[in-house]
C-alpha positions, 0 to 999 in steps of 0.5 A, a space after each residue: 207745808 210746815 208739818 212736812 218741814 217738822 216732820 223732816 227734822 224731826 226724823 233726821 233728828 231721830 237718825 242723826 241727834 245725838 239723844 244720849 247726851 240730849 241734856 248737855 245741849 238742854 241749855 243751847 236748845 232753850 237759849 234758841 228757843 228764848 231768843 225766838 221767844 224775845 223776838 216774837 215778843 219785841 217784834 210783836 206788834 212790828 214784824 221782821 218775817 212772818 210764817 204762813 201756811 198755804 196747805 195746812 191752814 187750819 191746823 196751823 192759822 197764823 204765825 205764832 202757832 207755826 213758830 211754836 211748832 218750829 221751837 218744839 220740833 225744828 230748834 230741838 233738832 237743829 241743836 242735837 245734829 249740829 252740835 253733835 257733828 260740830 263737836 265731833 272733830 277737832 279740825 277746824 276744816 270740819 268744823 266750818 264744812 259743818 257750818 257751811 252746811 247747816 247755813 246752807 240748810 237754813 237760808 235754802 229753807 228760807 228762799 224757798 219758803 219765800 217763793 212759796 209764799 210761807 214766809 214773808 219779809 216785812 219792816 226793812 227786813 229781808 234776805 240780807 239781813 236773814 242770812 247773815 242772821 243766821 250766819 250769827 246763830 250758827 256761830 252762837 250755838 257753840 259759843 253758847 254751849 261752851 260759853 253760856 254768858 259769852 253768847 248771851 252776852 253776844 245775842 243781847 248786842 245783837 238783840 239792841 242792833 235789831 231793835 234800834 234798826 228796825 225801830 221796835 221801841 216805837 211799837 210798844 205803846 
């Protein structure tokens, strides 16, 4: 089911990215990346949210092919629709349907999945923290396409809140 979802990006990406000026919003799609990347890394051996495949196992087995997939299709493509309709207009009542959208998109995406069964919660994480997660990363994105060190600066907060919540220095040993 995860290919279909990368399929569907990847399309509407064709359709609506904004591909001419793909190397402007090149920084905030690594910083999405990155932040996955970290996660994966500081969440390794203490999971907050796991991916599963139900239909396509063979091809995606576990989690961290599934959330590679995920950062070189869905991020890309999240990233050049959302930023190019963001910026688009200069009316905040736009700009905030844009993102209503987009945080829609993701957490509809995410409680389905959960129904499902191709994504699970673990360690204290769930629905409550995703979404106001990813409330946080869609007001990042602009930040950091216009203010690179003012979101990361941000996105490390936010990194340490996670981590002393959910008790990730336990895990590294």
């Amino acid at each position: 089911m995860h290919i279909v979802y990368n399929l569907i990006y990847f399309l509407a990406a064709w359709r609506w990215g904004d591909w001419r000026n793909w190397k402007e919003y090149y920084p905030t799609i690594l910083f999405f990346i990155l932040c996955d990347l970290l996660h994966n890394f500081l969440a390794y051996n203490h999971d907050l949210w796991i991916y599963e495949e139900i239909f396509f196992a063979e091809l995606l087995p576990n989690h961290t092919t599934i959330s590679l997939l995920y950062m070189v299709v869905i991020y890309p493509a999240t990233i050049l629709i959302y930023l190019n309709y963001f910026f688009r207009t200069d009316k905040w009542s736009n700009k905030v349907f844009h993102f209503a959208i987009w945080v829609s998109i993701y957490i509809v995406a995410e409680c389905t999945n959960l129904y499902v069964g191709l994504f699970s919660h673990h360690n204290g994480w769930n629905i409550w923290y995703s979404i106001l997660f990813i409330l946080m990363m869609f007001i990042l994105f602009p930040i950091h396409y216009r203010k690179p060190l003012l979101a990361w600066g941000i996105s490390i907060l936010i990194i340490v809140l996670i981590v002393l919540n959910f008790d990730l220095f336990l895990y590294f040993k």
